[in-house]
N, C-alpha and C positions, 0 to 999 in steps of 0.2 A: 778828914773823913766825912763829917758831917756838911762840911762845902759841897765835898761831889754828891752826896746823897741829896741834898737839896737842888744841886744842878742836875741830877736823874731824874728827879722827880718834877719838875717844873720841866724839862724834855717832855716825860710821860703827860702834863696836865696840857703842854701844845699841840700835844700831838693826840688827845684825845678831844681838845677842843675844836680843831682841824677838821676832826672825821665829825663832829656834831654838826659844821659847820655846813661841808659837802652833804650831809644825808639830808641836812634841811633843805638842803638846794635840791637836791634831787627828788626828793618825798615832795615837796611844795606843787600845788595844781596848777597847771599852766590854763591861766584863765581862758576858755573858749569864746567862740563869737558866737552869735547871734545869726540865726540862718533866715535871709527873706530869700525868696527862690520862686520862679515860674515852675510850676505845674501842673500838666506834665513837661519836661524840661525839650522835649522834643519831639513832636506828632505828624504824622501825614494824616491830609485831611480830602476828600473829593471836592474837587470843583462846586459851587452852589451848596456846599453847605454849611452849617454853621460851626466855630472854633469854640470851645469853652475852656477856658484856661483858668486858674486858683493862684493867687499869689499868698504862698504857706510861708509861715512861721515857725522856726523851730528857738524858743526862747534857750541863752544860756544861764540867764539870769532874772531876776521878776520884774516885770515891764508893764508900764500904763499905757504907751500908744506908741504909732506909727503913723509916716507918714510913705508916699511914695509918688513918684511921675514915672509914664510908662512910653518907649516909644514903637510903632511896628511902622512897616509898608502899606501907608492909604492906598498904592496902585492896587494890590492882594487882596488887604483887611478894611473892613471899615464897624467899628464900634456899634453893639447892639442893646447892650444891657450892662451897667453895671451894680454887684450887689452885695451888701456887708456879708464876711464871713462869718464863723461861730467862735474865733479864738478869744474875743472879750464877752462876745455876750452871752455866756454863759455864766459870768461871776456877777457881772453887776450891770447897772444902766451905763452906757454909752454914747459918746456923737459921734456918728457918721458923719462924715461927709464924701459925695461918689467922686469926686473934681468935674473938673473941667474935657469935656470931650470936643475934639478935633480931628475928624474924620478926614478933613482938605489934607491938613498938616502931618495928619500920620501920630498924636499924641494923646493922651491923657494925662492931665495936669493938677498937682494938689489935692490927690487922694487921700485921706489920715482918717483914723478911728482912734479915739482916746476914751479910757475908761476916768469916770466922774470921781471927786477924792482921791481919797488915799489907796486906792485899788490897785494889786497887782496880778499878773498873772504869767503862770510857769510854766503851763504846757504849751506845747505844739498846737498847730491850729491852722485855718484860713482867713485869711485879713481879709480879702475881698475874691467876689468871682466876676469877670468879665465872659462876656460872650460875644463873639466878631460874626461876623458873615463876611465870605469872600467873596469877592468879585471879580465877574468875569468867566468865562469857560476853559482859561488856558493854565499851562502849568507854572506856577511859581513860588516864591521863598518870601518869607517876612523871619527876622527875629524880634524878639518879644524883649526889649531890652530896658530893667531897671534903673533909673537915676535917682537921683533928689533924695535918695534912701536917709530916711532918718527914724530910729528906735530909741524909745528914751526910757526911764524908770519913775518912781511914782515922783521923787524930788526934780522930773525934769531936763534930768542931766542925761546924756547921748550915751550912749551903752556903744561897745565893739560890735562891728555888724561884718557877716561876708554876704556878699550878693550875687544870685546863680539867675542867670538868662536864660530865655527858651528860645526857639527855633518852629515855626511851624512851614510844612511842605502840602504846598496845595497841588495835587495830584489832578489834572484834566489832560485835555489836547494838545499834543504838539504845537509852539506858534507858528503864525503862519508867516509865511513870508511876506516880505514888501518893503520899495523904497531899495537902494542899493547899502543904505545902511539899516541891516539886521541883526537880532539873535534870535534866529533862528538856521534852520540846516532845509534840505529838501532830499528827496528821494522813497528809499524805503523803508517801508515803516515795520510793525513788529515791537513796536514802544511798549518799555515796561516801566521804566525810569520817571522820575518826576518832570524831567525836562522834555520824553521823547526817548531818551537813550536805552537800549536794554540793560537792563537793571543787569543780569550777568555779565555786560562788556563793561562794567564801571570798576575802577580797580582803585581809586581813590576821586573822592571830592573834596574842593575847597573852597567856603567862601566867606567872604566879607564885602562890607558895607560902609558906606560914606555919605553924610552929605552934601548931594550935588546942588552947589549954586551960580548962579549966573554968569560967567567972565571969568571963575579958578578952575586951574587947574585940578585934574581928580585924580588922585595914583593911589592904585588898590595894589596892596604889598601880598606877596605872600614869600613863606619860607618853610614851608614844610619837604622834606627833601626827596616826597615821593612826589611832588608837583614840579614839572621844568616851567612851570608859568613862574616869573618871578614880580612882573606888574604890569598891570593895565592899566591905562593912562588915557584922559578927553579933556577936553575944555567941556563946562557946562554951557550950555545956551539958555538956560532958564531954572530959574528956585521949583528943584522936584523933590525935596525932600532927600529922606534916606532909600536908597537906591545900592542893591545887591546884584555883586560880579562872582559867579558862581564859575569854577573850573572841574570837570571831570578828566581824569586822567584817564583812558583807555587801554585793557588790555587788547585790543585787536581795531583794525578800521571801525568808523563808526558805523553804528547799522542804519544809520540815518542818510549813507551817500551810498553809489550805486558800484564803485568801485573804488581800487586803493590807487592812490597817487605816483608820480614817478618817481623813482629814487629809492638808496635805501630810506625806511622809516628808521626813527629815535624814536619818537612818541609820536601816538595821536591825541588829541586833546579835544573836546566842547567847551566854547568859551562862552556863556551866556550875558549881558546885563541890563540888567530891571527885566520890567515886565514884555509881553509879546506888545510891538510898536514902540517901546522905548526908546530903542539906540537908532536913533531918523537924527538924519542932518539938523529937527529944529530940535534937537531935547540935548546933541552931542559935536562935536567938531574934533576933528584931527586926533582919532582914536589910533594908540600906536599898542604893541605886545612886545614884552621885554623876557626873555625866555632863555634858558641856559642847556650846554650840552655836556655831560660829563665827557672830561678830557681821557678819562683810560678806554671811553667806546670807540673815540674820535683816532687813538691810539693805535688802539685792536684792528680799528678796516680802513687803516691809512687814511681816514677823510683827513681833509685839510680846512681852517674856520672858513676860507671864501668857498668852500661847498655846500657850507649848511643852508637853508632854505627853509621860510615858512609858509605852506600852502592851505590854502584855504577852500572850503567847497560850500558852493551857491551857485545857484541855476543849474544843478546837475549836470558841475561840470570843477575840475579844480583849477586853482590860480596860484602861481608864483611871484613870493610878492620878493623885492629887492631887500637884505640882509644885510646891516652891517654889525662890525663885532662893536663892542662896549667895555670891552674887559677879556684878557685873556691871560693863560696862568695858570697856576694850578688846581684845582682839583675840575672844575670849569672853564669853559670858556662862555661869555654871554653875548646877547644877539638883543637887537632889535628890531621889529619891522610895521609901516605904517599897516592899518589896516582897513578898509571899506564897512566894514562889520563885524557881525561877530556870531558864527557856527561852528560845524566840526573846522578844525584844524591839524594838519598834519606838518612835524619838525623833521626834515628829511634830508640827506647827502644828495645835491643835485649830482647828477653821472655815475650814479655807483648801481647796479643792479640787487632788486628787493632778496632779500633770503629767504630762504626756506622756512615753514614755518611746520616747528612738528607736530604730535599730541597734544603736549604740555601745552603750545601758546607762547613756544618761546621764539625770537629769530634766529638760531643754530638749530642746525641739523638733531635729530635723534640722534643717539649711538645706537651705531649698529652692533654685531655680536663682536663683530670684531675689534671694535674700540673697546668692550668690554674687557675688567680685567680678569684673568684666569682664576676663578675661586681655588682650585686646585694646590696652583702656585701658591697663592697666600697662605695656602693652610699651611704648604711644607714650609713654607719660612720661617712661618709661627711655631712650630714645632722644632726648627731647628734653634729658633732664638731659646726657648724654654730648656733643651735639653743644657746647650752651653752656659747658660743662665746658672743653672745647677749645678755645672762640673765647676763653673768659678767658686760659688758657693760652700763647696765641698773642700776644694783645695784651699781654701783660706781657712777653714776651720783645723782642717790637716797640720796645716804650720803653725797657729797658734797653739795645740795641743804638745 
């Protein structure tokens, strides 16, 4: 008797040590990181004027200094100021130091502010503010991207850090065209968009950035599944730094060309990269677009992959460029095609006639009244399902009674 009362009870003392165990796991604080962040994390800014950006602190833990390198698009931005924030100097003395500014390069190098002793601090704050001016009259994109990040505590030791990137859109002129390799488009204007595009035909944008150097190859990846661009690809001709390939996916032709293409359309797309004059035979060579078509549309209007075509419009006029597949299968099939430049572009079924385009912006037909379904009918259904619904209901309880 007194065995199993001791084997109950040593049960009961596991099984409460178990649940002490679990709730300490659970109750326990998952230690946070440490937040350095561009702010504001995202801004459009006019042509000719100047960018003022804060790289904020949000501490999880009490911290003596920081350090940081910064890098943007010298073609865009070019560095004007920079100035210690208020998140240490408000407890104690401080070294600054601004870094290293490099305008050619596109960098800021070796940024840190440490407070003196044994000094901590716990709030939120701004490490440093830079101020850029942009250049040039035309539209384009830099991101504002954090490295070298290092936050440390008063014994010197590196603290958990996350780190949040900015984005700045310098809003001007359409670029102009020139040279047989461009990004830019021609025709009619109406630009509301950063690039020229109206801002209401833009239905998704994508972009990223790379380091273009001399002799490598460059493949700008994308995978987001509302973009059929999947990469663009050059050889560099020359060290230009970080250099941005920007995609708009388009609800409708672009408002940048003067009329729509032959064929049915898939997508139309703006394929931008770098700055206006950037993408010229000496900065780029053998630029190619890697671009996918969903297999159930290909399906749906019988195209066949040697239908698909990528066209392109310049000189206010468009061009069929030669397609081959890369991949084909399920849920896509993918394409490549070289390219001369880089504007609006249209992914189209060569020999298929364009469809109708309704209200909505879609390429099917409206429904007319008559594809519509009979409200009428539906109600009697619904009413007939509900009554029989009930009579089952009824009679089952009948027989269990």
């Amino acid at each position: 008797m007194h065995d199993v009362l001791k084997f109950r009870l040593s049960g009961y003392f596991f099984t409460l040590f178990l649940f002490v165990l679990f709730a300490s796991i659970l109750i326990t604080p998952v230690s946070a990181e440490t937040v350095v962040s561009i702010s504001p994390s995202e801004q459009s800014i006019a042509a000719g004027s100047n960018v003022t950006v804060v790289v904020y602190f949000e501490p999880d833990i009490p911290i003596s200094g920081a350090q940081f390198d910064i890098s943007f698009n010298s073609d865009a931005l070019s560095v004007v100021s920079i100035s210690e924030g208020d998140v240490f100097t408000n407890n104690a003395s401080t070294l600054f130091n601004k870094g290293t500014i490099d305008n050619s390069e596109g960098t800021i190098t070796n940024v840190y502010n440490v407070l003196f002793g044994k000094n901590e601090v716990s709030e939120s704050g701004t490490l440093a503010t830079i101020v850029f001016d942009t250049k040039g009259e035309f539209s384009s994109f830099s991101s504002l991207e954090l490295t070298n990040v290092v936050v440390s505590n008063s014994t010197g030791v590196a603290v958990p850090i996350s780190v949040v990137n900015g984005m700045v859109t310098i809003m001007g002129a359409p670029a102009p065209s020139g040279g047989e390799i461009s990004n830019t488009g021609s025709g009619r204007g109406g630009s509301s968009g950063a690039t020229g595009e109206e801002f209401g035909n833009i239905e998704f944008k994508d972009i990223a950035e790379k380091n273009v150097r001399s002799g490598q190859v460059i493949s700008y990846g994308f995978d987001s599944p509302e973009n059929p661009v999947v990469t663009v690809n050059f050889t560099g001709q020359k060290n230009s730094g970080t250099i941005s390939t920007t995609i708009e996916v388009l609800k409708n032709t672009s408002a940048m060309v003067q009329d729509a293409p032959n064929g049915l359309v898939y997508k139309n797309v703006n394929i931008w990269v770098g700055n206006a004059g950037f993408a010229t035979p000496e900065n780029i060579d053998s630029p190619t677009i890697g671009f996918r078509v969903n297999s159930s549309w290909m399906e749906m209007h019988g195209v066949d992959s040697s239908d698909i075509r990528l066209n392109r419009y310049s000189g206010n006029s468009w061009s069929s460029f030669e397609t081959k597949v890369t991949e084909e299968g399920g849920e896509y099939f993918y394409f490549e095609s070289l390219t001369p430049g880089f504007s609006p572009f249209a992914i189209t079924a060569e020999g298929f006639e364009p469809e109708f385009i309704g209200e909505a912006g879609s390429n099917r037909p409206s429904n007319t009244q008559d594809d519509l379904p009979d409200e009428k009918a539906l109600a009697q259904n619904t009413l007939v399902i509900s009554i029989l619904s009930i009579f089952v209901l009824a009679t089952r309880r009948s027989r269990i009674n």
